[in-house]
C-alpha positions in Angstrom: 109.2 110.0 94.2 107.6 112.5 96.3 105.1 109.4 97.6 107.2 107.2 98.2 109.8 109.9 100.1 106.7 110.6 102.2 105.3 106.8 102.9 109.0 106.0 104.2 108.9 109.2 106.5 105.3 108.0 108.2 105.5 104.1 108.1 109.1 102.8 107.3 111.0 101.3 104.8 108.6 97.6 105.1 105.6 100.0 104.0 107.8 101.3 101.2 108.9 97.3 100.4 105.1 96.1 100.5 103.7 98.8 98.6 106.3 99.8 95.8 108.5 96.5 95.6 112.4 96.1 96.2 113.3 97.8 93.2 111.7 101.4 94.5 112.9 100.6 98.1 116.6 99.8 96.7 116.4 103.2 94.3 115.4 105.2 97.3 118.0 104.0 99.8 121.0 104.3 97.0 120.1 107.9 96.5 120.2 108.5 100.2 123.4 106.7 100.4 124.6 108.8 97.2 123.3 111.8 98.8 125.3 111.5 102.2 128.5 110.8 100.5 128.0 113.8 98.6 127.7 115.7 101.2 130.9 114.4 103.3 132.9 115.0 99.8 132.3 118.6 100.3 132.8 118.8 103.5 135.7 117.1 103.4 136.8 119.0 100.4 136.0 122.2 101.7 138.3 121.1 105.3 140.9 120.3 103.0 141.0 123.2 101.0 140.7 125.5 103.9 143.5 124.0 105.9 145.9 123.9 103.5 
């Protein structure tokens, strides 16, 4: 994970594509996608339950 994480960083997602294949590419943008509604869940939460 960590080499892939690291190829995307230096030489994009088409690096990630032509060296892994679509089904690493596809896992690592769903767990980025996963991750960023996570994080707007809490903060949303944590809004919510503050203001109320």
């Amino acid at each position: 994970m960590k080499k892939y994480k690291l190829l995307l960083k230096e030489k994009g997602w088409k690096a990630v594509v032509n060296e892994a294949g679509w089904k690493v590419a596809m896992g690592l943008f769903l767990f980025f996608l996963v991750k960023g509604l996570v994080w707007l869940a809490v903060i949303y939460g944590g809004l919510k339950w503050f203001t109320s």
